[in-house]
C-alpha positions as CSV (number, residue, x, y, z in Angstrom):
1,X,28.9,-2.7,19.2
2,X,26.4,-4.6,21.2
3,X,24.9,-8.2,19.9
4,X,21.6,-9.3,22.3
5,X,19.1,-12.1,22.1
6,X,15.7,-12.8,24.2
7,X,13.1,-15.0,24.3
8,X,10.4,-12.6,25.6
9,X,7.4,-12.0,23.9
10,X,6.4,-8.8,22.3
11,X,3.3,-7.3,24.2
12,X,5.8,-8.3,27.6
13,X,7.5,-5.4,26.2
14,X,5.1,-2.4,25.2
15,X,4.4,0.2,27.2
16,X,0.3,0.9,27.5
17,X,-1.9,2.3,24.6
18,X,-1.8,6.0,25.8
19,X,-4.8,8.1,23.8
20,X,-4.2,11.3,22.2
21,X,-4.7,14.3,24.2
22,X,-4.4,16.5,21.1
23,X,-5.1,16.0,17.4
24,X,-5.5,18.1,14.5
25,X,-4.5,18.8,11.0
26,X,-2.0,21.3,10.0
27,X,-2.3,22.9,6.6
28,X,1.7,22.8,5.4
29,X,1.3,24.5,1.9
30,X,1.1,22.7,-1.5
31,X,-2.8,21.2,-1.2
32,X,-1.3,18.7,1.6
33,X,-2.9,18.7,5.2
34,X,-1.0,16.7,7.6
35,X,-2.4,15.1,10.4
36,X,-0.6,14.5,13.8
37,X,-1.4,13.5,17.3
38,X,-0.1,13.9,20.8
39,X,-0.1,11.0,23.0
40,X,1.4,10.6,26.6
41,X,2.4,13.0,29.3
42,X,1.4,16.9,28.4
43,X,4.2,18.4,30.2
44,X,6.6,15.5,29.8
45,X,9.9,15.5,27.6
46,X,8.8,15.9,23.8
47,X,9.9,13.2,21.7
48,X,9.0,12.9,17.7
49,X,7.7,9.2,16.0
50,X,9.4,9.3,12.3
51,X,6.9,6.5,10.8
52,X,8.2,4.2,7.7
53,X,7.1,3.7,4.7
54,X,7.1,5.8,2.9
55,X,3.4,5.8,3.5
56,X,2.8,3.6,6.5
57,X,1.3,6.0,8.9
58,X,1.8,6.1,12.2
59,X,-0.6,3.4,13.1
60,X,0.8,0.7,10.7
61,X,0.3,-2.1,13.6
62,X,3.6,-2.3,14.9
63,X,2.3,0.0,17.6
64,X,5.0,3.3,17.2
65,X,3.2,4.9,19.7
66,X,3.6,2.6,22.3
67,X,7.7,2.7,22.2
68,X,8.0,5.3,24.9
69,X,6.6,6.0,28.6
70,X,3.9,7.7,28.2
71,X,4.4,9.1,32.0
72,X,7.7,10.9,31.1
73,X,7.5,12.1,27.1
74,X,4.9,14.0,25.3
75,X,4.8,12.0,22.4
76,X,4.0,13.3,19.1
77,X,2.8,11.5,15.9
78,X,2.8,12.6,12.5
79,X,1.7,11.0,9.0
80,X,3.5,12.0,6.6
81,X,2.2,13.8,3.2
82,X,-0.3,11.5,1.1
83,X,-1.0,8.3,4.1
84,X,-2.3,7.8,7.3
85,X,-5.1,9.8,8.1
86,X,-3.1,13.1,6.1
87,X,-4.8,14.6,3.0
88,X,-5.1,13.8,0.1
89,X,-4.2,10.3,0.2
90,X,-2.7,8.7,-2.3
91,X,-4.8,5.5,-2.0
92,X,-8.1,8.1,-2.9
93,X,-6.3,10.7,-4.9
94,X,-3.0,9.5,-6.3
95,X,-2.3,12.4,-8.5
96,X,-2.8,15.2,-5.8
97,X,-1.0,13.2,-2.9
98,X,2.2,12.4,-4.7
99,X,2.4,15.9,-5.6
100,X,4.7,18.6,-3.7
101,X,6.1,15.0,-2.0
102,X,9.6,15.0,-1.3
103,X,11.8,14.4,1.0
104,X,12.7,18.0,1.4
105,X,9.3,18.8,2.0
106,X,8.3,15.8,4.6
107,X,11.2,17.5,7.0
108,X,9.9,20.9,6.5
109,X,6.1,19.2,8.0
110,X,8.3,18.3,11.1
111,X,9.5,21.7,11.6
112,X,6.3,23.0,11.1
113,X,4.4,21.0,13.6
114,X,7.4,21.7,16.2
115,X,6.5,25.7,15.5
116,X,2.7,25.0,15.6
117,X,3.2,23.1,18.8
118,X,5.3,25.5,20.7
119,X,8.4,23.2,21.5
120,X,11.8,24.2,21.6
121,X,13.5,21.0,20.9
122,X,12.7,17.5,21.1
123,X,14.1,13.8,21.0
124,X,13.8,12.4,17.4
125,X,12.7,8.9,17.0
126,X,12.8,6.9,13.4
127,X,12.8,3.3,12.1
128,X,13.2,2.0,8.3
129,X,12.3,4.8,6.4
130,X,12.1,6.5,9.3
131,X,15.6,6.3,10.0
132,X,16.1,7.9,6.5
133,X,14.0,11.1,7.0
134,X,14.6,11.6,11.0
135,X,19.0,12.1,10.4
136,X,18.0,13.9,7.4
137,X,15.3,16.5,9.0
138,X,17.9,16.4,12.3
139,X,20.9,17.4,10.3
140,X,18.8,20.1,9.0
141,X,17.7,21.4,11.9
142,X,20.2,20.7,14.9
143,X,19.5,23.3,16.8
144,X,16.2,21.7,17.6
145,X,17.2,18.0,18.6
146,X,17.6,16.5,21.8
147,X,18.9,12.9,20.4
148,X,18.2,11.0,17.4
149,X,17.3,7.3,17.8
150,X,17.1,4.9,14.7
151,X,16.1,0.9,13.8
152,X,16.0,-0.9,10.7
153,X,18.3,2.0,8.8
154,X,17.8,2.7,5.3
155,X,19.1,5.6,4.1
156,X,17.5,5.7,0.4
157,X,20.7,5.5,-1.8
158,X,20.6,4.1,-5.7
159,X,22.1,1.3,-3.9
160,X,19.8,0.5,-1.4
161,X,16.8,0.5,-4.1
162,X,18.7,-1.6,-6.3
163,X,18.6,-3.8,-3.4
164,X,15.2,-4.0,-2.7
165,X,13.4,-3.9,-6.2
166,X,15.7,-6.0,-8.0
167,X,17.1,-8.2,-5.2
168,X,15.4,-8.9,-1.9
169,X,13.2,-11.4,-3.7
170,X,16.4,-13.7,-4.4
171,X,15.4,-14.4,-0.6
172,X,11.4,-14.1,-0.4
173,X,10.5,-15.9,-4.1
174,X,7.3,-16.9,-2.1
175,X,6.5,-13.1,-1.1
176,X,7.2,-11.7,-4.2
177,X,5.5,-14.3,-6.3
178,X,2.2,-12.3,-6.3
179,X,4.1,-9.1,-7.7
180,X,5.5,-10.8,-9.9
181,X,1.9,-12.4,-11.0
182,X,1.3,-8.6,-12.1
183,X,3.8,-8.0,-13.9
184,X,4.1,-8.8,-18.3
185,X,6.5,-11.5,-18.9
186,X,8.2,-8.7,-20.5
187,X,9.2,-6.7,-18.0
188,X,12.8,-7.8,-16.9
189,X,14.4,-8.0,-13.2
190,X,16.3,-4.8,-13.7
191,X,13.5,-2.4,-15.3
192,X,11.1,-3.3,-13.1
193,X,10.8,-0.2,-10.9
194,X,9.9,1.8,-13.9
195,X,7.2,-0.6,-14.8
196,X,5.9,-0.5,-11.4
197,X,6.4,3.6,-11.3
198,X,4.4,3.7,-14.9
199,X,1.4,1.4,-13.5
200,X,0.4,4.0,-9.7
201,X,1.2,6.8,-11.8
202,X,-1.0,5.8,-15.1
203,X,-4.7,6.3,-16.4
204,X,-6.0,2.7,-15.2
205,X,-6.8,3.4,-11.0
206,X,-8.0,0.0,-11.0
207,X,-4.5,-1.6,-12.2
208,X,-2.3,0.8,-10.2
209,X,-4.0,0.3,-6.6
210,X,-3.6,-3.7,-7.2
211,X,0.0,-3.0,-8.0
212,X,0.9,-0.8,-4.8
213,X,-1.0,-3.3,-3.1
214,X,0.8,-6.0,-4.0
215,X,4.0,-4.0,-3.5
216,X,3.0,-3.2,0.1
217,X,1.9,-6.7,0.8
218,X,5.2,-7.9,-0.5
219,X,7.2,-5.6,1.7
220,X,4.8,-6.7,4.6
221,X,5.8,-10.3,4.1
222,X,9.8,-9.9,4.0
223,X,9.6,-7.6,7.3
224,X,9.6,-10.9,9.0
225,X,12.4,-12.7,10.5
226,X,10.2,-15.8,11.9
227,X,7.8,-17.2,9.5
228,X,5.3,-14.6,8.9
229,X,1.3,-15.5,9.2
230,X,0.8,-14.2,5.6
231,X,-1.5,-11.5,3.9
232,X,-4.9,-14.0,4.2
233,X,-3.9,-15.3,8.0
234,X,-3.0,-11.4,9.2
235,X,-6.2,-10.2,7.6
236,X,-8.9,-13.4,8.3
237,X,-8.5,-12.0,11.8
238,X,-9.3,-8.1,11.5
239,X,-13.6,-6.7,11.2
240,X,-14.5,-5.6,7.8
241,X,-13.3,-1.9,9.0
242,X,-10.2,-3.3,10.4
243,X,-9.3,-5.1,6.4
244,X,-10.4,-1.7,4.7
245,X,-7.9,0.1,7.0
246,X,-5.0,-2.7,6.5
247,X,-5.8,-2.4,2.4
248,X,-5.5,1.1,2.6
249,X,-2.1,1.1,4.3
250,X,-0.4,-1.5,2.1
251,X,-1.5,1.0,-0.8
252,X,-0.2,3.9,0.4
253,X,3.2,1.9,1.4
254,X,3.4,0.6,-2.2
255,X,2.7,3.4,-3.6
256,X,4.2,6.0,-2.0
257,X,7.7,3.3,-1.5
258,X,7.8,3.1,-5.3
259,X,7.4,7.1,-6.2
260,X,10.1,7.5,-3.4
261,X,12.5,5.0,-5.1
262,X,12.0,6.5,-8.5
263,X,11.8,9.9,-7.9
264,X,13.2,10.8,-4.9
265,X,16.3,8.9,-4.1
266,X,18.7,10.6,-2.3
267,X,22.4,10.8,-3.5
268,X,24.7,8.1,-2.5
269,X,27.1,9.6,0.6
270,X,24.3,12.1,1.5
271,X,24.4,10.9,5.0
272,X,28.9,11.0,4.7
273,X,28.9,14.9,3.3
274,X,30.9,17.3,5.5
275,X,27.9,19.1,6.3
276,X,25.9,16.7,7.6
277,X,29.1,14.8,9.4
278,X,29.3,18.7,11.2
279,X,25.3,19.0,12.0
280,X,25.2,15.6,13.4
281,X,28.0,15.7,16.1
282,X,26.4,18.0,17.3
283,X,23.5,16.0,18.6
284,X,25.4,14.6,21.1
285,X,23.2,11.2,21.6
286,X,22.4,9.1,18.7
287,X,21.5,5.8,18.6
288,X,20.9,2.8,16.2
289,X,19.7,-0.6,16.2
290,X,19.8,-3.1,13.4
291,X,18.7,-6.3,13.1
292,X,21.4,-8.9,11.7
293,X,18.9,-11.0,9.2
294,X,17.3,-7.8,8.1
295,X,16.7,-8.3,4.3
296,X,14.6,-5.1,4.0
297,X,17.4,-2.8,4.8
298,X,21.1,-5.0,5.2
299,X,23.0,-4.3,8.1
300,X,26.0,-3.1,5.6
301,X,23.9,0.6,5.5
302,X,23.8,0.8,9.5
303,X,27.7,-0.3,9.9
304,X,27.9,2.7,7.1
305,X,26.7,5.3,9.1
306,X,28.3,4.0,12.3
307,X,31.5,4.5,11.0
308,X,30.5,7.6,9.8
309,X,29.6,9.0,12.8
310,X,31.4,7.2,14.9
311,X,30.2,9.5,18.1
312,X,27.0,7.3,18.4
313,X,26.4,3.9,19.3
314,X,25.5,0.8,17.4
315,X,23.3,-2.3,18.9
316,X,23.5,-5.2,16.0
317,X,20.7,-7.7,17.2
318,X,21.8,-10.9,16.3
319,X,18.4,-12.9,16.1
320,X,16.2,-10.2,14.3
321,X,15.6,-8.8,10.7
322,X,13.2,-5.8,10.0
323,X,10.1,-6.2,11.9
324,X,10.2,-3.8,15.0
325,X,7.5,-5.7,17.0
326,X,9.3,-8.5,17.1
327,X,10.7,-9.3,20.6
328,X,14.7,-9.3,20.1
329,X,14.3,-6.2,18.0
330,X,11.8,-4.3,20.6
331,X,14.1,-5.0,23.8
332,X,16.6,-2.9,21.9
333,X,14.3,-0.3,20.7
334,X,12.9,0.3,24.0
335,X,16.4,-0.3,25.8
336,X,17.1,3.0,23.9
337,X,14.4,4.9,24.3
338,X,14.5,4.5,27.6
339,X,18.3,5.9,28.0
340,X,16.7,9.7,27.7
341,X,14.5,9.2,31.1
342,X,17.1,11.1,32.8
């Protein structure tokens, strides 16, 4: 297990904005179109961008697509059913985008796109949620991974919501303040996810976009391990496009996090069965990084699967929580991602 620390700024560390070369929707079935892009070098080494969320999208702002050379890997982008630029979305249709979305269902997209796009196997990259849904589509489908690279792990257990509805706020009161704003005096600490899951889900559209935003925005603020700028300061800065865009995203993350919690959790050793111990070892390179102050997702869940797997390798970084643009966190990241330019 590694520990690092830096004091070098972010965009020091990005590789250049690389535009698509190929983009399209694919029609997987179920009323869902999901869009994806290609990015980087045509002929270069395929690699696969697992985005959080749920329902961030690919281009959430902490610049996924920029992770990887774009000389050496073709790099291919997907948003996942019901955000991003997919359809529906569940910010304009909440009904029709949360249906037919499941885990299950997200990993069959990836396979999909991998058969639409005519590559044999490729690198898997995942972070937050994203480190959830990229070990669970690559223990599915082995056969077809080069390596498996995941940050900020969360691997969707009944424990790991617990955590996050009922408890991160012990360490963000500030953050989750304007949630809790929403929310009847009524509602106690430990029901609160079916509350929230009643209010996107109900008749009153008005009511249940404020809520997932104010779910997204709450997530947004606890990424941070500095002090983050805030909603107001993060937004004052964008064009009237640019604050549609963000709004839109932080509903589709609230949303789409709190139908994921409630209806979609994924058993508690899923990622410690036999079967999925056998499917991963036989991707011989996986990689994690964590940060140590990461309230989001605790480190407890990456030391979990370490030890689980204990073929792959584990970078703690010590002056980090969740947020993958920020500098400690990204040296790792890219540190990795750069191993498989061989």
């Amino acid at each position: 297990m590694i520990t690092t620390k830096t004091s070098i700024t972010a965009e020091d560390l990005f590789y250049p904005k690389s535009e698509p070369f190929d983009k399209g929707y694919l029609d997987v079935g179920d009323g869902h179109h999901v869009f994806y892009q290609q990015m980087g070098n045509p002929k270069g080494v395929p690699v696969l961008l697992v985005h959080g969320g749920p329902g961030l999208g690919i281009e959430a702002g902490d610049k996924t697509t920029r992770l990887h050379d774009p000389l050496y890997f073709r790099i291919i982008a997907v948003d996942q059913r019901g955000c991003g630029q997919s359809k529906p979305h569940v910010a304009i249709d909440t009904a029709k985008a949360l249906r037919h979305n499941t885990t299950e269902k997200l990993s069959d997209d990836f396979e999909k796109i991998r058969a639409h796009l005519n590559i044999p196997a490729w690198h898997v990259y995942g972070y937050s949620w994203g480190a959830c849904l990229a070990p669970y589509y690559a223990a599915n489908h082995p056969q077809h991974i080069l390596s498996l690279t995941i940050g900020g792990i969360w691997m969707h257990t009944p424990e790991e919501i617990d955590w996050y509805i009922n408890r991160m706020g012990l360490f963000m009161p500030e953050a989750e303040a304007t949630l809790l704003s929403l929310l009847p005096p009524s509602v106690k600490r430990f029901d609160r996810l079916n509350y929230l899951y009643k209010s996107i889900t109900g008749k009153d559209k008005k009511q249940a976009l404020k809520i997932a935003e104010a779910q997204g925005n709450f997530e947004f603020l606890a990424t941070h391990f500095h002090a983050p700028e805030g909603i107001a300061s993060t937004t004052e800065k964008m064009s009237r496009t640019e604050k549609t865009q963000f709004q839109k995203m932080m509903i589709s993350l609230g949303a789409l996090e709190i139908f994921y919690m409630k209806e979609n959790p994924l058993p508690a050793n899923w990622y410690k069965t036999a079967k999925v111990k056998k499917s991963l070892k036989s991707i011989k390179d996986i990689a994690l990084i964590q940060g140590r102050y990461d309230i989001v997702c605790p480190p407890t869940t990456a030391y979990d699967f370490y030890q689980a797997h204990p073929h792959s390798k584990l970078t703690m970084v010590q002056y980090a929580g969740h947020k993958s643009s920020e500098p400690e966190l990204l040296q790792a990241i890219i540190k990795e991602n750069n191993r498989l330019k061989r």
